[in-house]
C-alpha positions in Angstrom: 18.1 35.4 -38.6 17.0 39.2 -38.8 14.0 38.4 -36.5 15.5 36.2 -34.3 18.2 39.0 -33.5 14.9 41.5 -33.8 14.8 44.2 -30.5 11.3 43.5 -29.9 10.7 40.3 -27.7 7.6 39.3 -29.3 8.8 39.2 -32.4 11.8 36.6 -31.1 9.2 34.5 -29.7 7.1 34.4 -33.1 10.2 33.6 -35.0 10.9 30.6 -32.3 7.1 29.6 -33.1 7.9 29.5 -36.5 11.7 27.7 -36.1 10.0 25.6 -33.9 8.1 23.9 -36.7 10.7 22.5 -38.4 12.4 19.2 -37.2 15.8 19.8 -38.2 19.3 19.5 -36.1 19.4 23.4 -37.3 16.0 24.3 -35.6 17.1 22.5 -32.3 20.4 24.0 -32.3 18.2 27.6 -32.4 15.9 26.9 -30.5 18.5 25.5 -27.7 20.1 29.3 -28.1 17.1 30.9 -27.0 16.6 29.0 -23.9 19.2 31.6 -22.3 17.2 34.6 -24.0 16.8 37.8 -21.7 13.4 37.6 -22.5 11.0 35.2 -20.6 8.7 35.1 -23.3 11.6 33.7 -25.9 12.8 31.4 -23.6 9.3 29.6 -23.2 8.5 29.8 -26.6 11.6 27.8 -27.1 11.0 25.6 -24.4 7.9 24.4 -25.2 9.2 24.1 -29.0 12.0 22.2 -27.6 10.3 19.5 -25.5 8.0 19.0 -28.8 11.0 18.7 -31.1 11.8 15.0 -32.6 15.2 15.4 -31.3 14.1 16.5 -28.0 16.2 14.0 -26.0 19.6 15.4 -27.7 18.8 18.6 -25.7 18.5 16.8 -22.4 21.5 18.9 -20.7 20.5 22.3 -22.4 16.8 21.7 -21.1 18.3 20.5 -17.2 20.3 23.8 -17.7 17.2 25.9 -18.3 15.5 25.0 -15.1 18.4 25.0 -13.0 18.5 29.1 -13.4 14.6 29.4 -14.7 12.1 31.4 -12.4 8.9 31.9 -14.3 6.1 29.0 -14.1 4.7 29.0 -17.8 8.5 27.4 -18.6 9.4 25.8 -16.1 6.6 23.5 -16.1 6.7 22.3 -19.9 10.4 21.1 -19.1 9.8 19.9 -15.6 7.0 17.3 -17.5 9.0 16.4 -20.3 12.1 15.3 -18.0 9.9 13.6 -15.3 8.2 11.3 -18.7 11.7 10.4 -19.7 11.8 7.6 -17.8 15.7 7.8 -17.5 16.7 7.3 -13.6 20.0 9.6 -13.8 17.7 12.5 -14.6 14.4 11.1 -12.4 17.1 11.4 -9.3 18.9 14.8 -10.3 14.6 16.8 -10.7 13.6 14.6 -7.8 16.9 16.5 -5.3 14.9 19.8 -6.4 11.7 18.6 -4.2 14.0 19.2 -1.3 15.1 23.3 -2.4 14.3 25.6 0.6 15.1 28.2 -1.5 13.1 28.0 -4.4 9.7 26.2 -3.2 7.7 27.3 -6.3 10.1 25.1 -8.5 10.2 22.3 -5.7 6.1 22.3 -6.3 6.4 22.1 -9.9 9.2 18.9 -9.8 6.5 17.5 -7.6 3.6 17.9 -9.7 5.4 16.6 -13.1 6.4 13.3 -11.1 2.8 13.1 -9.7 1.4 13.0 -13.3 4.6 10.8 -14.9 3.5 8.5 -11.9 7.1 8.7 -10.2 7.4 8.4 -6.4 9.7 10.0 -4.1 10.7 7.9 -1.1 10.4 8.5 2.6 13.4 10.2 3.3 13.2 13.0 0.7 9.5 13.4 1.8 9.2 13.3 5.5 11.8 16.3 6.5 9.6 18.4 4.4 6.3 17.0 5.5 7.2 18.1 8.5 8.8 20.9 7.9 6.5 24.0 9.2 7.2 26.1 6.0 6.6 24.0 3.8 2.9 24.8 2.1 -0.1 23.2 1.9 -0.1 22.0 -1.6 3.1 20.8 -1.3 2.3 18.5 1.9 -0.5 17.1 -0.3 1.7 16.6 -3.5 4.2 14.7 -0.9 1.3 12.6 0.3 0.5 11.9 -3.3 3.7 10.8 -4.5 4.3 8.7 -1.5 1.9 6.0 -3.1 3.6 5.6 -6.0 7.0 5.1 -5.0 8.6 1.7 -4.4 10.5 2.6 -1.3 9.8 0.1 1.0 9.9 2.9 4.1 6.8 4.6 2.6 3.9 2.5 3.5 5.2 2.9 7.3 5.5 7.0 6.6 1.9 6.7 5.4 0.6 4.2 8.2 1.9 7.0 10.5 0.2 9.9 8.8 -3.6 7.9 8.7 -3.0 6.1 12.2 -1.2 9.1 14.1 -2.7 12.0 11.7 0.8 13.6 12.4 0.6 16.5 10.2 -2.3 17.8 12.8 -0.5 20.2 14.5 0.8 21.6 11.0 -2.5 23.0 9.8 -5.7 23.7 10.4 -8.5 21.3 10.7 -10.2 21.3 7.7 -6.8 21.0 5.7 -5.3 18.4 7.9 -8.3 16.2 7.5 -8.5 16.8 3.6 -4.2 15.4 4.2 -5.4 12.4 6.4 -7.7 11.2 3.9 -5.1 12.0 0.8 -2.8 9.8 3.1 -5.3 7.3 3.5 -5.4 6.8 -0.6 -1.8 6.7 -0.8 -1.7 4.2 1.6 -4.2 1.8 0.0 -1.9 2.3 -3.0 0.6 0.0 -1.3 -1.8 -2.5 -0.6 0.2 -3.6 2.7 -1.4 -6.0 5.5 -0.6 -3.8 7.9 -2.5 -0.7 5.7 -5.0 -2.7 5.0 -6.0 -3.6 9.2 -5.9 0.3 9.6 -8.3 1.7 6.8 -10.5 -1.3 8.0 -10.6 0.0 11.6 -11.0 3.4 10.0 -13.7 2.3 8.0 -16.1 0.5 10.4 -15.5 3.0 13.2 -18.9 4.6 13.6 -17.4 8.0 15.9 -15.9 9.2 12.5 -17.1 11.4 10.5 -18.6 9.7 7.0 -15.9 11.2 4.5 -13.3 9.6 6.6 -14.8 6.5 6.3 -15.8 6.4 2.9 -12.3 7.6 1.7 -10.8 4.7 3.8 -13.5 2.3 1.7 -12.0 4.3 -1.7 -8.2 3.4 -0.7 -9.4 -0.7 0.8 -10.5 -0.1 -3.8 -6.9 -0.3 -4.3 -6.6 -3.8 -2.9 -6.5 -7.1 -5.2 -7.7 -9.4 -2.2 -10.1 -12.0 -1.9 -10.3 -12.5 2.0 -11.2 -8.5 2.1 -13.7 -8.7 -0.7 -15.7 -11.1 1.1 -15.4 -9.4 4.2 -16.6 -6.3 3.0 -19.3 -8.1 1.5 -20.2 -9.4 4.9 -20.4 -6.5 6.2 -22.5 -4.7 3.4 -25.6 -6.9 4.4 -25.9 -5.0 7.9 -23.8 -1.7 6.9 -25.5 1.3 8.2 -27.1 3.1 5.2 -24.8 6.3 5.1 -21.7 3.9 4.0 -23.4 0.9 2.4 -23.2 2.2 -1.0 -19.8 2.9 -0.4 -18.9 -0.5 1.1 -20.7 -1.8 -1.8 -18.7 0.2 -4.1 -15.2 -0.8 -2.7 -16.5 -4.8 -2.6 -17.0 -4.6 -6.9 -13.4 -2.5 -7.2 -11.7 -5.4 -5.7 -13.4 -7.9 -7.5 -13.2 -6.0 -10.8 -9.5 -6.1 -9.7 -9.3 -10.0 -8.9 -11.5 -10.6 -12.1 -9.3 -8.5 -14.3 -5.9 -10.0 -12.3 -7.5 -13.7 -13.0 -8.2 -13.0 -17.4 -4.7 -11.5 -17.7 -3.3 -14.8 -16.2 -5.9 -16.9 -18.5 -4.7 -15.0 -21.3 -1.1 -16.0 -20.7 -1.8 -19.8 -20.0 -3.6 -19.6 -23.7 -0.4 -17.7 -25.3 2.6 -19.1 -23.4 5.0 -16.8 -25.1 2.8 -13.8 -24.8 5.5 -12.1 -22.3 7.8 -12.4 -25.2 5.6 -10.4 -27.8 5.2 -6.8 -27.4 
């Protein structure tokens, strides 16, 4: 208690290393105290104690309290992961609202990179007023893009089709960048594996006025794609492919197989084990 009340920061934030260690109601309830610490060193100390802490999820509203008034990065990010791995959709919807914070972009980025690595989407209507928004950043637009493909929204294949097909973030940056964003779209897209998405990365793919990386990252996102009819076609087209995107045509003919082959011994496996959906 004497060091945890010391005047010298450091010496808080070694104490909360050392609380930290134990996994007791007691050592949550302290290191849920020091989340409101004045000093930012205390208060990610116990952060990142707290999110590693048995009884973590009992601290769910003290930890959504800490990043609602929380401004430095080496905190909020350690909370922002732990609450976007939850998988609870009350507290998935109240981090994913943040994306949308004018005010505090640097947060909004963070949110947006915790859901890209838990492998959450955001749908079409939280993303596209800030796509297009001309403040919003760079690495922000391209976090968008990314958690586009994972979402389930239905609305976000056509938000995609009309990044890749339109390139409608052109006029938003600079060449370079909005080409590395049309391609990053183009991967999203193929995420969704749509018939529609599909007939555009094609065209994209086997038009010979584009440059090679566009082509070849349209090849990487037709990869995503557990389909048959396109395997074949690709494999068509490999025999006469000009030599600067064979290899890559090649190389998105054996992910979709690998897919299809994959796809076909998981449903094998269940025919064999008819209650294996039953068994964890």
């Amino acid at each position: 208690d004497e060091i945890l009340s010391a005047k010298d920061p450091l010496l808080r934030a070694a104490a909360i290393d050392a609380v930290g260690g134990y996994a007791t109601p007691e050592s949550r309830a302290v290191l849920e105290g020091a989340l409101v610490d004045a000093s930012p060193d205390v208060r990610i100390a116990a952060v990142r104690a707290l999110t590693e802490h048995p009884d973590r999820k009992a601290s769910l509203n003290a930890i959504l309290e800490y990043i609602s008034r929380e401004r430095w990065r080496a905190g909020l990010e350690p909370a922002l992961i732990f609450l976007a791995n939850l998988e609870d959709d009350e507290v998935l919807e109240r981090i994913t609202r943040l994306i949308g914070d004018r005010e505090r972009r640097e947060r909004a980025y963070l949110v947006a990179r915790a859901l890209e690595r838990a492998r959450v989407g955001v749908s079409a209507s939280l993303a596209r007023p800030l796509l297009f928004d001309q403040l919003t950043p760079l690495k922000m637009r391209r976090q968008l893009i990314e958690l586009l493909g994972y979402t389930k929204d239905p609305e976000a294949a056509g938000l995609l089709i009309e990044l890749v097909r339109d390139r409608a973030l052109d006029p938003f940056e600079e060449r370079r960048r909005a080409d590395d964003l049309h391609r990053e779209a183009m991967m999203a897209l193929g995420r969704h594996e749509t018939a529609p998405g599909k007939s555009i990365l094609l065209r994209i793919a086997r038009d010979d006025a584009r440059g090679v990386q566009t082509r070849r990252a349209a090849l990487r996102a037709l990869s995503f794609y557990e389909d048959d009819s396109l395997r074949g076609e690709l494999e068509e087209w490999a025999l006469d492919a000009s030599p600067e995107i064979k290899e890559w045509v090649v190389e998105a003919q054996t992910s979709i197989q690998r897919r299809i082959d994959l796809s076909r011994t998981a449903e094998d496996l269940r025919d064999e084990d008819p209650l294996g959906d039953l068994i964890d």
